[in-house]
PQR file with spaces between the fields and no chain letter, atoms N, CA, C, O and H, PARSE charges and radii, in Angstrom:
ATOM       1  N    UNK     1       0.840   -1.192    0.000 -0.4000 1.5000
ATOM       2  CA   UNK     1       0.000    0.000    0.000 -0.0000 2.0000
ATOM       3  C    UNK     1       0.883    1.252    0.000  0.5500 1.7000
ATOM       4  O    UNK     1       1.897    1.280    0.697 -0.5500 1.4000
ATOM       5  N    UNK     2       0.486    2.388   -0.840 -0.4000 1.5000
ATOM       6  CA   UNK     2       1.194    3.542   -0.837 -0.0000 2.0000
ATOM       7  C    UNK     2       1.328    4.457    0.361  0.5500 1.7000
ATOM       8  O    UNK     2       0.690    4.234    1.389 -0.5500 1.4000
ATOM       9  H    UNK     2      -0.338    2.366   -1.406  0.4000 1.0000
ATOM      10  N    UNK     3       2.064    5.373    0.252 -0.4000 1.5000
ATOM      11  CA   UNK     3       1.387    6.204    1.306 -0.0000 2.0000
ATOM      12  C    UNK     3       0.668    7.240    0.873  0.5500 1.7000
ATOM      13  O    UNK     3       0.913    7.812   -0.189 -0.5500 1.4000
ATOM      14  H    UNK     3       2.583    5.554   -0.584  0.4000 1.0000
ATOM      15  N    UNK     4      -0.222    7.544    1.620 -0.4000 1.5000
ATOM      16  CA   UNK     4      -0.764    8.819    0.992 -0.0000 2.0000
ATOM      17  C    UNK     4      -0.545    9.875    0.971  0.5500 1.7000
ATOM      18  O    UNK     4      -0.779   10.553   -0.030 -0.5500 1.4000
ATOM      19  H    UNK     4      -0.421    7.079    2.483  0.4000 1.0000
ATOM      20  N    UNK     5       0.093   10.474    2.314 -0.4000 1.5000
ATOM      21  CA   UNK     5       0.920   11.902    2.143 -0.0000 2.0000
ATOM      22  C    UNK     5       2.390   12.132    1.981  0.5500 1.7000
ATOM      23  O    UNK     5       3.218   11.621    2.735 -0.5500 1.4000
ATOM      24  H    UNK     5       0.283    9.923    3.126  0.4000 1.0000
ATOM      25  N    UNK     6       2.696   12.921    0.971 -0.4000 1.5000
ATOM      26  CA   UNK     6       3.706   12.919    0.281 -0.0000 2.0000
ATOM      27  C    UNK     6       4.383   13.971    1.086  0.5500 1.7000
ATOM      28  O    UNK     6       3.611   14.831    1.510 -0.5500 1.4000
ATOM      29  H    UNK     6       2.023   13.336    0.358  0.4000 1.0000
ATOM      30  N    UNK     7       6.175   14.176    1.534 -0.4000 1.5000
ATOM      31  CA   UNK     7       6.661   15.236    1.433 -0.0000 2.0000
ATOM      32  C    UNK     7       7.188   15.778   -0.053  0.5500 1.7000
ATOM      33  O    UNK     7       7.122   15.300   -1.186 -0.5500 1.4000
ATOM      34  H    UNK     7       6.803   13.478    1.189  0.4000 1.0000
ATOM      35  N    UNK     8       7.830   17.199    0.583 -0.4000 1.5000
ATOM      36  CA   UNK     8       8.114   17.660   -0.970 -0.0000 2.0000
ATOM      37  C    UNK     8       8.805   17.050   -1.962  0.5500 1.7000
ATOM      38  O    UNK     8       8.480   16.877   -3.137 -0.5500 1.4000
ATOM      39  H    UNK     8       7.884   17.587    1.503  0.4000 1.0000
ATOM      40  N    UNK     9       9.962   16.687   -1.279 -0.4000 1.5000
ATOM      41  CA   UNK     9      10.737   15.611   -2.537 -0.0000 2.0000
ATOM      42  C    UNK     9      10.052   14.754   -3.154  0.5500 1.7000
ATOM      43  O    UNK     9      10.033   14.557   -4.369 -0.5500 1.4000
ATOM      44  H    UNK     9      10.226   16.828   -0.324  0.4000 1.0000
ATOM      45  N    UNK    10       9.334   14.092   -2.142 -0.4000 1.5000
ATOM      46  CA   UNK    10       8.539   12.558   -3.024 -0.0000 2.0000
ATOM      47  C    UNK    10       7.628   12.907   -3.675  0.5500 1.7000
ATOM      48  O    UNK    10       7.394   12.193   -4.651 -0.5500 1.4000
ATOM      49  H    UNK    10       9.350   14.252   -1.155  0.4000 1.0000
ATOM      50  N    UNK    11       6.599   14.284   -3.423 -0.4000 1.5000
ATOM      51  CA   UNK    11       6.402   15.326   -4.656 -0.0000 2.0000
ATOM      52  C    UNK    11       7.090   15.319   -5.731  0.5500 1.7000
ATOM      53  O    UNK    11       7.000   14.571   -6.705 -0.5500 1.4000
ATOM      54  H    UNK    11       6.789   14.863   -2.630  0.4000 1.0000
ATOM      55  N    UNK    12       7.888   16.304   -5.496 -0.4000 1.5000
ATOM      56  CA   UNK    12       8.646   16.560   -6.826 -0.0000 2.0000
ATOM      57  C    UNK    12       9.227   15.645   -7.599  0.5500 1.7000
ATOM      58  O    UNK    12       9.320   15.912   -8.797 -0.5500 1.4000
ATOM      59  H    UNK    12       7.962   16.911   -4.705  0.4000 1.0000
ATOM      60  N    UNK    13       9.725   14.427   -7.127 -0.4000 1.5000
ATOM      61  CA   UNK    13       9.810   13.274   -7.791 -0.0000 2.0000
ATOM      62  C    UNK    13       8.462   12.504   -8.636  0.5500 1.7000
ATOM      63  O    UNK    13       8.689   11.900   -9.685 -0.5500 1.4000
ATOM      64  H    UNK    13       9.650   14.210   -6.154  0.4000 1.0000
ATOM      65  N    UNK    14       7.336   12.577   -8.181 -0.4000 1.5000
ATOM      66  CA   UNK    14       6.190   11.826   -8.454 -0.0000 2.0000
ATOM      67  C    UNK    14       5.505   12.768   -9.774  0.5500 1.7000
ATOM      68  O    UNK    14       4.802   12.327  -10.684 -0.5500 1.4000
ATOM      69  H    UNK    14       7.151   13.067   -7.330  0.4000 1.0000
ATOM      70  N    UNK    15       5.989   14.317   -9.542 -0.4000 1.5000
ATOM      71  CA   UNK    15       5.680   15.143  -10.620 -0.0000 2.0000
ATOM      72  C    UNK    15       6.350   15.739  -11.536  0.5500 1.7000
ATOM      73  O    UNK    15       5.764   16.420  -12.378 -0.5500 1.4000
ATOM      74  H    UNK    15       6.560   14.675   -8.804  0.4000 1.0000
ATOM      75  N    UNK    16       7.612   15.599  -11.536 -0.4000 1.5000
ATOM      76  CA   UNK    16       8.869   15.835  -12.144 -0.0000 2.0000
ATOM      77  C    UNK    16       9.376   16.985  -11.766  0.5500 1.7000
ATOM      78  O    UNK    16      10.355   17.366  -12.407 -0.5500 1.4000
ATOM      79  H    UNK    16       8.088   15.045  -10.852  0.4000 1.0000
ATOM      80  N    UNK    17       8.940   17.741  -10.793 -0.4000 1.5000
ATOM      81  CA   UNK    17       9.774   19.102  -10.556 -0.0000 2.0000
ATOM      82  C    UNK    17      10.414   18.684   -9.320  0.5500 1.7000
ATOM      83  O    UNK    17      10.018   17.823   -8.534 -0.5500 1.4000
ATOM      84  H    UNK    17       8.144   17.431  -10.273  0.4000 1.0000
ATOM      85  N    UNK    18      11.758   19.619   -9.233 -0.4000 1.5000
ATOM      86  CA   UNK    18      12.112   19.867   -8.732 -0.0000 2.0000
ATOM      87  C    UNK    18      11.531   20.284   -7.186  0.5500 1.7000
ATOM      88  O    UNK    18      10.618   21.109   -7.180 -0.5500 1.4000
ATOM      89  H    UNK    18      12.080   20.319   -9.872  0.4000 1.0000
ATOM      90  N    UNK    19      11.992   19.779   -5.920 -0.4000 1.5000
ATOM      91  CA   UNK    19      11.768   20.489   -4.916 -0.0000 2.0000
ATOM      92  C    UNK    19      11.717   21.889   -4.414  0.5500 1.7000
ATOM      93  O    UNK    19      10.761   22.213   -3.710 -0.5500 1.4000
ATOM      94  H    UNK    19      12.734   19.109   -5.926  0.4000 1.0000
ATOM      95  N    UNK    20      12.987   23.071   -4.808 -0.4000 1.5000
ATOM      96  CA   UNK    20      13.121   24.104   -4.875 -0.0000 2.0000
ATOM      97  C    UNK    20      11.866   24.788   -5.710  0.5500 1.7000
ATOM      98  O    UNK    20      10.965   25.311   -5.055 -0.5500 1.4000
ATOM      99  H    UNK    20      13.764   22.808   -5.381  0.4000 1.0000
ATOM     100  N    UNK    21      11.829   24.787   -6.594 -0.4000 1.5000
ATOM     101  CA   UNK    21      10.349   24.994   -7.617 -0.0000 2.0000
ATOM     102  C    UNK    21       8.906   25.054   -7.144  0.5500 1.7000
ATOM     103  O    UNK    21       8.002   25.890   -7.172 -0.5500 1.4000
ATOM     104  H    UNK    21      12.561   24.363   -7.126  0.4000 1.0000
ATOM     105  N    UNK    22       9.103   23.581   -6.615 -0.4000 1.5000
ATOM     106  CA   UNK    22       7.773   24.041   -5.466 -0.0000 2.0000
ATOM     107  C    UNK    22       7.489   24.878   -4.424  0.5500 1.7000
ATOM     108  O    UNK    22       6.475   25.440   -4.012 -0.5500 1.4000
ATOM     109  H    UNK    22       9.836   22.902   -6.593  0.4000 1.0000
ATOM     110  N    UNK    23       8.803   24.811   -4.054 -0.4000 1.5000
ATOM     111  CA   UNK    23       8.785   26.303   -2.594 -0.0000 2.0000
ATOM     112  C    UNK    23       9.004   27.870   -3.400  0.5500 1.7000
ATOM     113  O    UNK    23       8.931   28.980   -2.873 -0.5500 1.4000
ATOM     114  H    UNK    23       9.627   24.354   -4.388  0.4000 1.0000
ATOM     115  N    UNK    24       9.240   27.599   -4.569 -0.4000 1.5000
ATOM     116  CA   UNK    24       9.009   29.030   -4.937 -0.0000 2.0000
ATOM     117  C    UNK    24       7.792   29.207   -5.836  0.5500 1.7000
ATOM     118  O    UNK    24       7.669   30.343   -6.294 -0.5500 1.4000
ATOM     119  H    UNK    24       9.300   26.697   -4.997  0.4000 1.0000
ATOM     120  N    UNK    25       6.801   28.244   -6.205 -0.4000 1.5000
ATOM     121  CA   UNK    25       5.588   28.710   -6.638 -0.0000 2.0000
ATOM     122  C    UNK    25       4.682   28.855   -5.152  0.5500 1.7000
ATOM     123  O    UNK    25       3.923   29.761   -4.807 -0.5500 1.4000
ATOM     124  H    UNK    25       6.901   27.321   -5.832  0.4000 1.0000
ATOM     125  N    UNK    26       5.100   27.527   -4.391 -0.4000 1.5000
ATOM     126  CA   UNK    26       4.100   28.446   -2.861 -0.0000 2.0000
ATOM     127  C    UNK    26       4.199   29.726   -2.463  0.5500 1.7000
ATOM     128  O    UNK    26       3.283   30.533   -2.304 -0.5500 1.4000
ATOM     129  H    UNK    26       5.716   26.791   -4.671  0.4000 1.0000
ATOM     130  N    UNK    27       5.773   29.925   -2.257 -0.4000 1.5000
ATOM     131  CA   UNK    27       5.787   31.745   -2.207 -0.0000 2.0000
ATOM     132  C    UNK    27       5.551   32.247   -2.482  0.5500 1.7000
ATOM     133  O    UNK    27       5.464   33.252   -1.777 -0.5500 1.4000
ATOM     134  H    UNK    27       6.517   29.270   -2.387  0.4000 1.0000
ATOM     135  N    UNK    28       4.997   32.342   -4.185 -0.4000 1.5000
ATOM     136  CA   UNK    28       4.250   33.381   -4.774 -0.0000 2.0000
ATOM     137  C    UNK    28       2.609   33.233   -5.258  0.5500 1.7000
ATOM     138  O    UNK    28       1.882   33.724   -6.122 -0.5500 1.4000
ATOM     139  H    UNK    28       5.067   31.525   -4.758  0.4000 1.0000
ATOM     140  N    UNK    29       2.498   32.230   -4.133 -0.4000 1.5000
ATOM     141  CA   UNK    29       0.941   31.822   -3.941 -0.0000 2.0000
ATOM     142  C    UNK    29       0.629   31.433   -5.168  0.5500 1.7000
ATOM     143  O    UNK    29      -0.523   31.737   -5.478 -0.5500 1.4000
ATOM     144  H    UNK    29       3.089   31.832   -3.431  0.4000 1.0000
ATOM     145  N    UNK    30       1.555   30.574   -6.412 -0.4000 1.5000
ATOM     146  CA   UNK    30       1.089   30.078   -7.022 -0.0000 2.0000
ATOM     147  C    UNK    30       0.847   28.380   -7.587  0.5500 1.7000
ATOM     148  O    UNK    30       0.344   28.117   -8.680 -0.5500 1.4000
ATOM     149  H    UNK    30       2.491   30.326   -6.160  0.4000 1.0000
ATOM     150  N    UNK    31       1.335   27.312   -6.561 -0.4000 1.5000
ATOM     151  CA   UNK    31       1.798   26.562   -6.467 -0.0000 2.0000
ATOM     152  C    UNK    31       0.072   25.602   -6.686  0.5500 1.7000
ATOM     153  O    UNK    31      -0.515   25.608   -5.604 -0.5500 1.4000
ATOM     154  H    UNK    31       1.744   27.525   -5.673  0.4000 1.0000
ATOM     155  N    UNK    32      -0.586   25.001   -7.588 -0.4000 1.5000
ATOM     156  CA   UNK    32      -1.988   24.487   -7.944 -0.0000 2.0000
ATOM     157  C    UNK    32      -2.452   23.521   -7.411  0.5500 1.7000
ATOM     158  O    UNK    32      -3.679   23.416   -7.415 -0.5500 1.4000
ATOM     159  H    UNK    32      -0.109   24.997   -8.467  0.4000 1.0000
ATOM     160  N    UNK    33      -1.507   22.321   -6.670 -0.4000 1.5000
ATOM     161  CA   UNK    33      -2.250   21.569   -5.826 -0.0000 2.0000
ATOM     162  C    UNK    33      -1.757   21.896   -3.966  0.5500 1.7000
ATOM     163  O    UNK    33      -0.712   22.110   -3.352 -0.5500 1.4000
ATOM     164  H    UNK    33      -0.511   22.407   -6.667  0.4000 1.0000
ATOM     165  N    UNK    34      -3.332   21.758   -3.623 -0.4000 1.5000
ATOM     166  CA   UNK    34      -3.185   21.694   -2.192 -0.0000 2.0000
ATOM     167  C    UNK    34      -2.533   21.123   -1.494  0.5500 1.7000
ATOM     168  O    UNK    34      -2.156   19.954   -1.574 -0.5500 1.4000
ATOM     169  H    UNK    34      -4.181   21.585   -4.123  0.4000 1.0000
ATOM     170  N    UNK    35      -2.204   22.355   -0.269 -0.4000 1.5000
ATOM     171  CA   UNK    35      -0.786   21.801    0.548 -0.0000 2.0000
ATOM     172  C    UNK    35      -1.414   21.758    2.216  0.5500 1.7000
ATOM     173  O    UNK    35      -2.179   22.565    2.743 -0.5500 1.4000
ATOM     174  H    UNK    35      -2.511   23.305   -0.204  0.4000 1.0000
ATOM     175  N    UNK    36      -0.881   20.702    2.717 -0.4000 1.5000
ATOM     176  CA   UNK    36      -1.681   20.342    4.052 -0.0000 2.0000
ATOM     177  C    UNK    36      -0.320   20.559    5.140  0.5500 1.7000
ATOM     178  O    UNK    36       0.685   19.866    4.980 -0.5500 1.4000
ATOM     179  H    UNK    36      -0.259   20.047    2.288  0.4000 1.0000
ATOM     180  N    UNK    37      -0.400   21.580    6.244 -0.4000 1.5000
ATOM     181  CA   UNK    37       0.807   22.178    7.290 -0.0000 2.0000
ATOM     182  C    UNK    37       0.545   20.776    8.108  0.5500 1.7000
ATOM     183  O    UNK    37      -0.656   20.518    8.189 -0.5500 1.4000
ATOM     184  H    UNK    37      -1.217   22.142    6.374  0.4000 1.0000
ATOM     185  N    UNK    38       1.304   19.936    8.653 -0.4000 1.5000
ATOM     186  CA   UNK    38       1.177   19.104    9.308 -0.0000 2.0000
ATOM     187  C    UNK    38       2.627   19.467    9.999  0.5500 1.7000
ATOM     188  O    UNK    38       3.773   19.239    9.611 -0.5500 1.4000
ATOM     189  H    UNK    38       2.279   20.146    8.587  0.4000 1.0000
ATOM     190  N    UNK    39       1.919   20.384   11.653 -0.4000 1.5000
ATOM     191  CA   UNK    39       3.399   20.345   12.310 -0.0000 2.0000
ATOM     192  C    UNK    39       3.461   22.146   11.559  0.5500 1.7000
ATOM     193  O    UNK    39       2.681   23.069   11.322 -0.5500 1.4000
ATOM     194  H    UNK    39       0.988   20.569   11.968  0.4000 1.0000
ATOM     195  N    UNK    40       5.250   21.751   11.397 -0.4000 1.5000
ATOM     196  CA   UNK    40       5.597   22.519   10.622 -0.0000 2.0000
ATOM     197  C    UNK    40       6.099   22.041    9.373  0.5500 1.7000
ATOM     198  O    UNK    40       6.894   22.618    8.631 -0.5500 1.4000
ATOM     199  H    UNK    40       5.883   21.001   11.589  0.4000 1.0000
ATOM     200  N    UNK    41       5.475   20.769    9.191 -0.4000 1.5000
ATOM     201  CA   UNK    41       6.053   20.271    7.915 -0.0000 2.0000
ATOM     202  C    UNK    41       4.642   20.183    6.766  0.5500 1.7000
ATOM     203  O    UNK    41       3.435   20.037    6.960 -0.5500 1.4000
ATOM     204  H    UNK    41       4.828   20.301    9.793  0.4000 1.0000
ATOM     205  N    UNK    42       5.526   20.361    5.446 -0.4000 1.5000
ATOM     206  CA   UNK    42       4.171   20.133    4.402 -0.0000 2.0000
ATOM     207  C    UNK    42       3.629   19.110    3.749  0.5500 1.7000
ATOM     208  O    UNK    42       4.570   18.486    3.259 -0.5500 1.4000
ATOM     209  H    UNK    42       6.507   20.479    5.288  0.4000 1.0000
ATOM     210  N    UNK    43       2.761   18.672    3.516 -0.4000 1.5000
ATOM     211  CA   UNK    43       2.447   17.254    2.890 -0.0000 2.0000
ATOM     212  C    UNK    43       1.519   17.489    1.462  0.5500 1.7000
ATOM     213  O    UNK    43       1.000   18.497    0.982 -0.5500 1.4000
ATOM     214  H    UNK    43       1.997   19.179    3.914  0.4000 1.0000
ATOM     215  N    UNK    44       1.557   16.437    1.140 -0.4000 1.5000
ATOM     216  CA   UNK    44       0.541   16.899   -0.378 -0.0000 2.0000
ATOM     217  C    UNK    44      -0.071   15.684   -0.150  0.5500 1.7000
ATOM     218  O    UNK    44       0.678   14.738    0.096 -0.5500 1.4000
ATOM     219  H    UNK    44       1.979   15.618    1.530  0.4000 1.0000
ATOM     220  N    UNK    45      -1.839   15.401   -0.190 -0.4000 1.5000
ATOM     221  CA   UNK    45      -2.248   13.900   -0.215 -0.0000 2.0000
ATOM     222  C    UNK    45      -2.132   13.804   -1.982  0.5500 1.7000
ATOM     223  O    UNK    45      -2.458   14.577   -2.882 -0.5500 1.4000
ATOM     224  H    UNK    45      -2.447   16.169   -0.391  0.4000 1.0000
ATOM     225  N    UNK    46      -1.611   12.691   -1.954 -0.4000 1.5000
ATOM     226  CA   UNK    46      -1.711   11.551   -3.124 -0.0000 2.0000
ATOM     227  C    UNK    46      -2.900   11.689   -3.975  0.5500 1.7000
ATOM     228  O    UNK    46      -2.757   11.741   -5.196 -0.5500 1.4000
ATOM     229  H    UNK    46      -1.346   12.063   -1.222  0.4000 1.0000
ATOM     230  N    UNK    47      -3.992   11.749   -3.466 -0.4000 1.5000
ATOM     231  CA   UNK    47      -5.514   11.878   -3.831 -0.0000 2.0000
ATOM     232  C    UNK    47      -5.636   13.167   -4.628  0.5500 1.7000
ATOM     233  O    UNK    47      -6.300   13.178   -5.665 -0.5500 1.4000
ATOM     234  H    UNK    47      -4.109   11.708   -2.474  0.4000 1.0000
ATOM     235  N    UNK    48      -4.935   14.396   -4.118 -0.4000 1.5000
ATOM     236  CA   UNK    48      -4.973   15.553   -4.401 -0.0000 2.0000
ATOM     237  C    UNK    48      -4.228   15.639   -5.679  0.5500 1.7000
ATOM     238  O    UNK    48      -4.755   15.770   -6.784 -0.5500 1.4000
ATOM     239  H    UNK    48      -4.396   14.386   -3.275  0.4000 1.0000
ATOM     240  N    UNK    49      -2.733   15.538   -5.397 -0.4000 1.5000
ATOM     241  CA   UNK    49      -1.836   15.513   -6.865 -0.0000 2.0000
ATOM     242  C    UNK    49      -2.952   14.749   -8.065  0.5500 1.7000
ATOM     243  O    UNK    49      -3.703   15.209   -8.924 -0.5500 1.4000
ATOM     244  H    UNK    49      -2.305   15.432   -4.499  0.4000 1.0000
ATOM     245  N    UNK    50      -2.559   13.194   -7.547 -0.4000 1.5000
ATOM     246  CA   UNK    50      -3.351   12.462   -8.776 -0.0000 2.0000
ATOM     247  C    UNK    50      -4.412   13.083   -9.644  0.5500 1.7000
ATOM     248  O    UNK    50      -4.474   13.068  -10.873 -0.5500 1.4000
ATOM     249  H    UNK    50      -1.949   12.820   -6.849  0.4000 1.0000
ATOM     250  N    UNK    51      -5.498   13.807   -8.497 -0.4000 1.5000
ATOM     251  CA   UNK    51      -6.990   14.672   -9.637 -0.0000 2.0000
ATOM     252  C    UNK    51      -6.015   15.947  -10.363  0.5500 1.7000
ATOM     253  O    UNK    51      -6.271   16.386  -11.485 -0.5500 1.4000
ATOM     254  H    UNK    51      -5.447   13.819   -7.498  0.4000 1.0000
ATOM     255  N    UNK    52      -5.146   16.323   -9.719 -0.4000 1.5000
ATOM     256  CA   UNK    52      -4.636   17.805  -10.455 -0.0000 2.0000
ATOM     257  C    UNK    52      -3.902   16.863  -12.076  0.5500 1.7000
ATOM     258  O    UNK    52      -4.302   17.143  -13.206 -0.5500 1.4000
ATOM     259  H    UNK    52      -4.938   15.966   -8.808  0.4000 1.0000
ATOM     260  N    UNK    53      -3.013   15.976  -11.849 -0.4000 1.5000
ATOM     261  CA   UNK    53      -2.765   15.746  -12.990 -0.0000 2.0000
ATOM     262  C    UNK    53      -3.920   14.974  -13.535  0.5500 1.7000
ATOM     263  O    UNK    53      -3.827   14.885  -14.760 -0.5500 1.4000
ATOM     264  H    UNK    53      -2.688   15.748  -10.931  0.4000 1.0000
ATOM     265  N    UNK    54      -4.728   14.524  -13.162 -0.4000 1.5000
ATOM     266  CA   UNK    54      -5.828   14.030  -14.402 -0.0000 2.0000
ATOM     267  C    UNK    54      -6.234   15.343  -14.982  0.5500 1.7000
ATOM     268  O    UNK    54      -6.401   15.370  -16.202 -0.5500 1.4000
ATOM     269  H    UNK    54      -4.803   14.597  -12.167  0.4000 1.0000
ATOM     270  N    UNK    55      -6.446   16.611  -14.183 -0.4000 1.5000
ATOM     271  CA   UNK    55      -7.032   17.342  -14.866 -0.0000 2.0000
ATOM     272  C    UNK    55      -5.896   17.928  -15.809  0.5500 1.7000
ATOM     273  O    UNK    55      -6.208   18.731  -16.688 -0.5500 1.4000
ATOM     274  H    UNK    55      -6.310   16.588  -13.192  0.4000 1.0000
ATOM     275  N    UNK    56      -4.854   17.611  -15.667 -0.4000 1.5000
ATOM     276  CA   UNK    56      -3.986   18.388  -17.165 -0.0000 2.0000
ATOM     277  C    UNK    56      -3.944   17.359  -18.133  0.5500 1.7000
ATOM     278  O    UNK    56      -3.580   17.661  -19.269 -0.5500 1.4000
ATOM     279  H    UNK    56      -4.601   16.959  -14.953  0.4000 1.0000
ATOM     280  N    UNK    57      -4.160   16.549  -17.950 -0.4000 1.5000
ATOM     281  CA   UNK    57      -4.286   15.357  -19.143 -0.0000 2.0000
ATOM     282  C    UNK    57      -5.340   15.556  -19.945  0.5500 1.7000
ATOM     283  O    UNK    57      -5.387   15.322  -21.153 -0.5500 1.4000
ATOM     284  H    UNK    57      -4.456   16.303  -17.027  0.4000 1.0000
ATOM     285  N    UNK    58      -6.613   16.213  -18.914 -0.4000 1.5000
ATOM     286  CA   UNK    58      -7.549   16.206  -19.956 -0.0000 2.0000
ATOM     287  C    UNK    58      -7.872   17.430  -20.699  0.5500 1.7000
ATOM     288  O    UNK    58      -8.808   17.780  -21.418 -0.5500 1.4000
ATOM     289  H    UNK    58      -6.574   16.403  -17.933  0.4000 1.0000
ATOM     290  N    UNK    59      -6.826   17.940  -20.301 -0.4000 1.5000
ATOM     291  CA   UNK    59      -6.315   19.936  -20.814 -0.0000 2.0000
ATOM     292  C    UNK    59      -5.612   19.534  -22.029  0.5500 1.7000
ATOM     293  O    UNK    59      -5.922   20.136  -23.057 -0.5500 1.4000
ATOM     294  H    UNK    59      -6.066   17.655  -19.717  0.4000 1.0000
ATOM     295  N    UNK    60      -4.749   18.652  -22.091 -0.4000 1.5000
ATOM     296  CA   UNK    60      -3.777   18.495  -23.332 -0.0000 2.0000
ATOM     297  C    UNK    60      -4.820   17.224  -23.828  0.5500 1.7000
ATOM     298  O    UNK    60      -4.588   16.603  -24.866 -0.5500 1.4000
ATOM     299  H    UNK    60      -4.498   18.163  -21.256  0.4000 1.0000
C-alpha cells in the first residue's frame, strides 16, 4: 500500500519538478495543488496531486 501523504521531494519526484520549484511557486501563492501544514512540515495527499494531474491530461 502507498502512502498517501507525500513530502516535498517525493512530490517533486512523483511530478517531475524539482523540490526548490515548489517552494518558490508556494511563495508566490502560485503553487496548484493543495498543501496540508502538518506540524511545521508540508504534505501533499496523493488523492490531491493524482486529480490535479488528471485534470492536465484532460487539458492536453
Amino acid at each position: 500500500m502507498e502512502k498517501r501523504m507525500m513530502d516535498i521531494r517525493e512530490l517533486g519526484t512523483y511530478i517531475g519538478v524539482k523540490p526548490q520549484t515548489i517552494r518558490n511557486q508556494i511563495s508566490m501563492g502560485r503553487f496548484p495543488i493543495p498543501t496540508k501544514k502538518i506540524g511545521r512540515l508540508l504534505k501533499w495527499d496523493r488523492r490531491d496531486v493524482d486529480r490535479f494531474l488528471d485534470r492536465l491530461q484532460r487539458i492536453n
